[in-house]
C-alpha positions as CSV (number, residue, x, y, z in Angstrom):
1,X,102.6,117.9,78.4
2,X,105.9,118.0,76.8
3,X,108.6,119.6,78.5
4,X,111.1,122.6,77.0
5,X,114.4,122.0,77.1
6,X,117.6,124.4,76.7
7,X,119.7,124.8,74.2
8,X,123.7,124.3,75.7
9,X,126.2,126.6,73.8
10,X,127.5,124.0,71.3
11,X,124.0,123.5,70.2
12,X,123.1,127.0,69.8
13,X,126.8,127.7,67.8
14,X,126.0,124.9,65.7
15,X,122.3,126.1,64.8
16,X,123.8,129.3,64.1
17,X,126.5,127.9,62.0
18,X,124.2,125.7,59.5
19,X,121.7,128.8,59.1
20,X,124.9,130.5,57.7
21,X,126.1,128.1,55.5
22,X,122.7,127.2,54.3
23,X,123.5,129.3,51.3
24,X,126.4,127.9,49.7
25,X,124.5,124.3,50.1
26,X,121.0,125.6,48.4
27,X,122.2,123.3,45.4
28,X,121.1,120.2,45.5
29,X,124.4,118.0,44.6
30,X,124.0,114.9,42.8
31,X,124.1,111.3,43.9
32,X,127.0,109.3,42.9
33,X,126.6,105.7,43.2
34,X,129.9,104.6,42.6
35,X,131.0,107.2,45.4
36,X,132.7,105.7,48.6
37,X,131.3,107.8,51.7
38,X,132.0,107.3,55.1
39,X,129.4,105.7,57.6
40,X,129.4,105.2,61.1
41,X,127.6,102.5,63.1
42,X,124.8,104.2,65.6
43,X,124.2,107.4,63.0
44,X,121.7,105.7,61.5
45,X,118.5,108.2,60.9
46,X,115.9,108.2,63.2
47,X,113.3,107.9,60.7
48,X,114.0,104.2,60.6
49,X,110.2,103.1,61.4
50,X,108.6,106.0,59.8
51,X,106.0,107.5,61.8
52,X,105.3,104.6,64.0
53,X,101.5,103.8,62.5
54,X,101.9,100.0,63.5
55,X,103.0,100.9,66.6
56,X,100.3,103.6,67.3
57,X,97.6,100.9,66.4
58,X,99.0,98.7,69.1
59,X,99.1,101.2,71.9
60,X,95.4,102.0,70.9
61,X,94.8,97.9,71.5
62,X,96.8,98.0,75.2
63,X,94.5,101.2,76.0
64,X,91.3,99.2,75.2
65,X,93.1,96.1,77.1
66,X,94.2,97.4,80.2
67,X,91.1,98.8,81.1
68,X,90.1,95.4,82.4
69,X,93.7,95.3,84.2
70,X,92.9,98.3,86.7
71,X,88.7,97.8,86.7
72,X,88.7,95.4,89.3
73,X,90.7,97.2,91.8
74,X,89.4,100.9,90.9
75,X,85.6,99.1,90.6
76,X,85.1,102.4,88.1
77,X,86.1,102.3,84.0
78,X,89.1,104.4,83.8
79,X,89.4,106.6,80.8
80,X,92.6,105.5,78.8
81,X,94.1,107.6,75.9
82,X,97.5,107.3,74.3
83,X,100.0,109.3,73.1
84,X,102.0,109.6,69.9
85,X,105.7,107.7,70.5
86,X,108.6,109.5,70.9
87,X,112.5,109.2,70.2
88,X,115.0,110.2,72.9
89,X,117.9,109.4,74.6
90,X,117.9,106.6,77.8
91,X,119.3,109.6,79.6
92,X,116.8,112.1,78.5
93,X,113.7,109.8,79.5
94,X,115.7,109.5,83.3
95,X,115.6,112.7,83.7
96,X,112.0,113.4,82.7
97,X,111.2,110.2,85.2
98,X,110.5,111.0,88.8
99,X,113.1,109.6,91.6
100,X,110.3,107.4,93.2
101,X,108.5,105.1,90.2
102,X,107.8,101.3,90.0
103,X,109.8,99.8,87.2
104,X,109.2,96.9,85.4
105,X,111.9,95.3,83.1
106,X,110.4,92.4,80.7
107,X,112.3,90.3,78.6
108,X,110.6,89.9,74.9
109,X,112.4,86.8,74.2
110,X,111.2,86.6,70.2
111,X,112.4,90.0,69.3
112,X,115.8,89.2,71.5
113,X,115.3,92.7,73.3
114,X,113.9,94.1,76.8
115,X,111.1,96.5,77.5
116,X,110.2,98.5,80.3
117,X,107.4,99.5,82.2
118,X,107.1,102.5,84.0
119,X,103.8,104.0,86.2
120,X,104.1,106.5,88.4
121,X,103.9,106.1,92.2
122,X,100.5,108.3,93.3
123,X,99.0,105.4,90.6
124,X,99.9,103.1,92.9
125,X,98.8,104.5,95.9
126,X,95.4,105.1,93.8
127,X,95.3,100.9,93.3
128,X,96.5,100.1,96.9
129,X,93.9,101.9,98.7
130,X,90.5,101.5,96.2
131,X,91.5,97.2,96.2
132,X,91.9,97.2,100.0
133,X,88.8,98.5,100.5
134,X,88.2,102.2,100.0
135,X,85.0,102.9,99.2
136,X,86.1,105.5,96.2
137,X,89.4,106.1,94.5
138,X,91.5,108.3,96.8
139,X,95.1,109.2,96.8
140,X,96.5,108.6,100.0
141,X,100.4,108.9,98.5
142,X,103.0,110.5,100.6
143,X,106.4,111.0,99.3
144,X,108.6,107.8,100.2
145,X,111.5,106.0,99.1
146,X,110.3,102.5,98.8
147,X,107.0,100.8,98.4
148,X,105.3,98.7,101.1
149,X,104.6,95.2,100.6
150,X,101.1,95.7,99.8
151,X,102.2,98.3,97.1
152,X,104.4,95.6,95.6
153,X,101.8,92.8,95.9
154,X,99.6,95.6,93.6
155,X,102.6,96.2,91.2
156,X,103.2,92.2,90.9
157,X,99.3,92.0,90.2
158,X,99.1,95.3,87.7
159,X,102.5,94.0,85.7
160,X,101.0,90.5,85.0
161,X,97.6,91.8,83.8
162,X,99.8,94.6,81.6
163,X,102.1,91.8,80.4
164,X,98.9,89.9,79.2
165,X,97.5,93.0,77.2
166,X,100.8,93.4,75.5
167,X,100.7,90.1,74.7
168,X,97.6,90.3,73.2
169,X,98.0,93.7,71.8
170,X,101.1,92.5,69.7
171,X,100.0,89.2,68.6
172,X,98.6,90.6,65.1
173,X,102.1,92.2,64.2
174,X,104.2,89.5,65.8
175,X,103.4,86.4,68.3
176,X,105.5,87.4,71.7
177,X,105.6,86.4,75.1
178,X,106.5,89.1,78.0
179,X,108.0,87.9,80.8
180,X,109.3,89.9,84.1
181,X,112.9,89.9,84.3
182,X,113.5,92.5,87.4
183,X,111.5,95.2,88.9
184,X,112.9,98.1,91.0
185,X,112.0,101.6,92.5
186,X,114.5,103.1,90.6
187,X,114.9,103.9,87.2
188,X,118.5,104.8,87.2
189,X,119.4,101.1,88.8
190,X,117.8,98.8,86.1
191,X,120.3,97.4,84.0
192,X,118.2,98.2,80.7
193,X,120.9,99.9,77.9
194,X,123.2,102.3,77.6
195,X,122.0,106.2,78.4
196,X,122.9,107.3,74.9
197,X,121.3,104.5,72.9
198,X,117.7,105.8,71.5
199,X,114.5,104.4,73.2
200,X,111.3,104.7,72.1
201,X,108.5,106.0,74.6
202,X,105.1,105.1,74.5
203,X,103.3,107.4,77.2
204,X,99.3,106.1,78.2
205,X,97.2,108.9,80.2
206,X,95.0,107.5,82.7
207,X,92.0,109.5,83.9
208,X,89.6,108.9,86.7
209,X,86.9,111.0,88.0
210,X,87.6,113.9,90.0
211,X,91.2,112.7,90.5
212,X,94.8,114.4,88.8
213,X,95.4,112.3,85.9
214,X,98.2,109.6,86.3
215,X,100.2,108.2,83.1
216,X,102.5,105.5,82.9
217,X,105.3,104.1,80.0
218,X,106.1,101.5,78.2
219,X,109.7,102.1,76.8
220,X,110.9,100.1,73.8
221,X,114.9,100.5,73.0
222,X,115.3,101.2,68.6
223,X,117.2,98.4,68.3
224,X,115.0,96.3,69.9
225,X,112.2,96.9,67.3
226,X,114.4,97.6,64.4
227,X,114.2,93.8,63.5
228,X,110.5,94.5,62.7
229,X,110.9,97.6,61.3
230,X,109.3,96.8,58.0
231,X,106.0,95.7,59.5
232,X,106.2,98.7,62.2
233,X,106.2,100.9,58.8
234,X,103.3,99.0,57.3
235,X,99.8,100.7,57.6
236,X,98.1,97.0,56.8
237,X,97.9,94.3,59.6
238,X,97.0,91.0,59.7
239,X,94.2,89.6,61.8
240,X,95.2,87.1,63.9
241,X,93.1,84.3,64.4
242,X,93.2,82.4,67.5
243,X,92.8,78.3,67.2
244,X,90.7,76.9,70.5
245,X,92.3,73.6,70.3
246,X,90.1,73.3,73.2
247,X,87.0,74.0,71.8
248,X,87.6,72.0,68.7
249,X,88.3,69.0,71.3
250,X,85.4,69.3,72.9
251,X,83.3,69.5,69.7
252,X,85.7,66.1,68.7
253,X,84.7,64.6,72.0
254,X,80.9,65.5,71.5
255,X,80.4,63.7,68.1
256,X,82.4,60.7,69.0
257,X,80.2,59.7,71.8
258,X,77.2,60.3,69.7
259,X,75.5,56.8,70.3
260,X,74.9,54.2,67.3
261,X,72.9,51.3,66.6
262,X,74.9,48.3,64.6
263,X,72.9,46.2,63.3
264,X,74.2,42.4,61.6
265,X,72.3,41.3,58.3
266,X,72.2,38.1,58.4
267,X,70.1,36.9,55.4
268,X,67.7,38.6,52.8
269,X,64.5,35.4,52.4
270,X,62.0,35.5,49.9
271,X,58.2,34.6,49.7
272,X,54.9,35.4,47.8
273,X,52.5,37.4,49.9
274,X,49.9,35.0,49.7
275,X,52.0,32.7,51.7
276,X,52.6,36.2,53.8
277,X,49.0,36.3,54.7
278,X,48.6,33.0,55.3
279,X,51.6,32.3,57.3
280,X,50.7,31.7,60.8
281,X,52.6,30.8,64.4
282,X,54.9,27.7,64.0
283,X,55.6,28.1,60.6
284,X,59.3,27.9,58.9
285,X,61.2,30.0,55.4
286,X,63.7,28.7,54.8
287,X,66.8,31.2,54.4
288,X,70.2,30.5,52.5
289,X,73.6,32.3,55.1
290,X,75.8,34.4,52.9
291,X,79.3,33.6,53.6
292,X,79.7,36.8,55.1
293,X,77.0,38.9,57.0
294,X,76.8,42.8,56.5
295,X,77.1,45.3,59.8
296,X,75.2,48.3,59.2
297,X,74.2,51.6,61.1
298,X,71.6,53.9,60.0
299,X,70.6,51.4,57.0
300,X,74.4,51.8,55.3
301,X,76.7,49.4,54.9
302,X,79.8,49.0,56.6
303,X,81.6,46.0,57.1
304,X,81.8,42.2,56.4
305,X,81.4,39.7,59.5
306,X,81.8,36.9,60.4
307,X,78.9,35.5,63.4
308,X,80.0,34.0,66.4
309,X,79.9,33.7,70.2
310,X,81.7,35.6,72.8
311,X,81.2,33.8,76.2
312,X,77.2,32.8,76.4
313,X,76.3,36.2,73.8
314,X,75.9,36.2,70.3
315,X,78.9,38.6,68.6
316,X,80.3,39.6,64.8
317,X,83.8,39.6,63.8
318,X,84.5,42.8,61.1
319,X,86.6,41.5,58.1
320,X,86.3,43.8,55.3
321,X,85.0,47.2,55.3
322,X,82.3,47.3,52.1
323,X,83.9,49.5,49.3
324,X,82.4,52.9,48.2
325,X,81.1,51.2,44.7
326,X,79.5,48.3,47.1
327,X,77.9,50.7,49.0
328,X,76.3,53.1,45.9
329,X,75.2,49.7,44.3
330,X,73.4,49.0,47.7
């Protein structure tokens, strides 16, 4: 749900100011282009990455991802749904944040920027006590400022999993690596930006059965993704294909150690089949040795040889593979 906030005083004068002024500014002035206006660095319009479809596509990928993140330890399928992302302040997102939360800060080395990630602490207590053996998932959270050690061995566990499905999750917009920088049980201790620079919040609902829904975040700051803003805006993505050097070396490996008989030519003699019939044991034909013998496998030709003896066995030495044209003319 998303909270109401109030209006301070300045806000309310100045909403009451532009309704009356809206009159004299009803027409539309024109665009000059040769006009010199004034700009000022961090007004730029929030609008930057339009409505965030790329992004939306991804968070539906980490949904579908980190379901195999938290089966293990809740041994049930949780029910993960997303939310649309959402603009704010650093400070505004602190204050909507609970005082006792696991935080996660990654470092996103290609896009030169940091992420966070935020779950809320009865999650934890949910993990903690369905992995350690409880026979359902049962919160056994009590209010507490720190977590125990078995808590944070969960957190390290749930963070790498999550870091993995982000991975994978951004890897047809852009190939990224996450990688843990600092975690704390704070929010307003991470050294993450400034708390007027704009973040932008992606909030994931978790639901289990017969249990409160928990959520946690995964907070981007603007400028982090405003280097791939064009692609954030783009409603097509790219497919990304993964390349199993591993199965393509194994399939390598497989036909190189196919087995194959060579076998030496070494001379092509002629007779008349009535000397065939007749021929008997003892007797001799006489055969003329080509200079060079052909090696063949499966009945093609390969190479020229030379015959010889290596130690007391019989060998060939190759000389010349046989041309393409020697080999169609047989």
């Amino acid at each position: 749900m998303v909270g109401s906030r109030k209006l301070s005083n300045d806000e309310v004068e100045a909403l009451l100011g532009g309704l009356e002024t809206d009159e004299e500014h009803a027409v539309a002035t024109q665009f000059d282009p040769n006009e010199v206006r004034e700009f000022i660095f961090g007004s730029e319009d929030l609008s930057l990455l339009g409505d965030y479809y790329a992004l939306r596509m991804i968070n539906e990928k980490i949904c579908r991802f980190t379901r195999s993140v938290f089966l293990p330890m809740l041994r049930i399928m949780p029910r993960i749904s997303s939310f649309p992302p959402e603009v704010k302040s650093f400070d505004e997102y602190v204050e909507s944040c609970d005082t006792f939360i696991s935080v996660t800060n990654n470092r996103i080395e290609e896009l030169r920027g940091n992420c966070l990630v935020v779950i809320q602490a009865p999650f934890i207590s949910h993990l903690t006590n369905s992995y350690y053996g409880g026979s359902k998932v049962q919160s056994l959270f009590a209010a507490q400022g720190e977590f125990t050690a078995t808590e944070q061995r969960i957190i390290e566990i749930i963070t790498e999993g999550m870091n993995e499905s982000l991975e994978s999750a951004w890897k047809d917009l852009v190939k990224t690596k996450f990688d843990v920088q600092s975690r704390e049980e704070n929010i307003q201790l991470i050294s993450f930006v400034d708390g007027v620079d704009t973040v932008i919040v992606c909030s994931f609902m978790v639901q289990m059965p017969q249990q409160d829904p928990v959520s946690f975040d995964i907070v981007y700051p603007l400028q982090t993704l405003k280097p791939i803003s064009s692609q954030l805006r783009s409603r097509v993505q790219n497919e990304f294909a993964h390349d199993d050097r591993t199965w393509k070396e194994r399939l390598q490996n497989a036909v190189l150690s196919i087995p194959l008989t060579l076998s030496a030519e070494l001379g092509k003699p002629k007779t008349s089949l009535g000397r065939l019939i007749k021929s008997k044991e003892g007797d001799v034909f006489q055969m003329t040795t080509p200079e060079n013998i052909l090696v063949k496998v499966a009945g093609q030709s390969l190479f020229y040889a030379d015959i010889g003896k290596v130690g007391p066995n019989a060998a060939v030495s190759m000389k010349q593979r046989v041309s393409e044209s020697r080999k169609k003319n047989g």
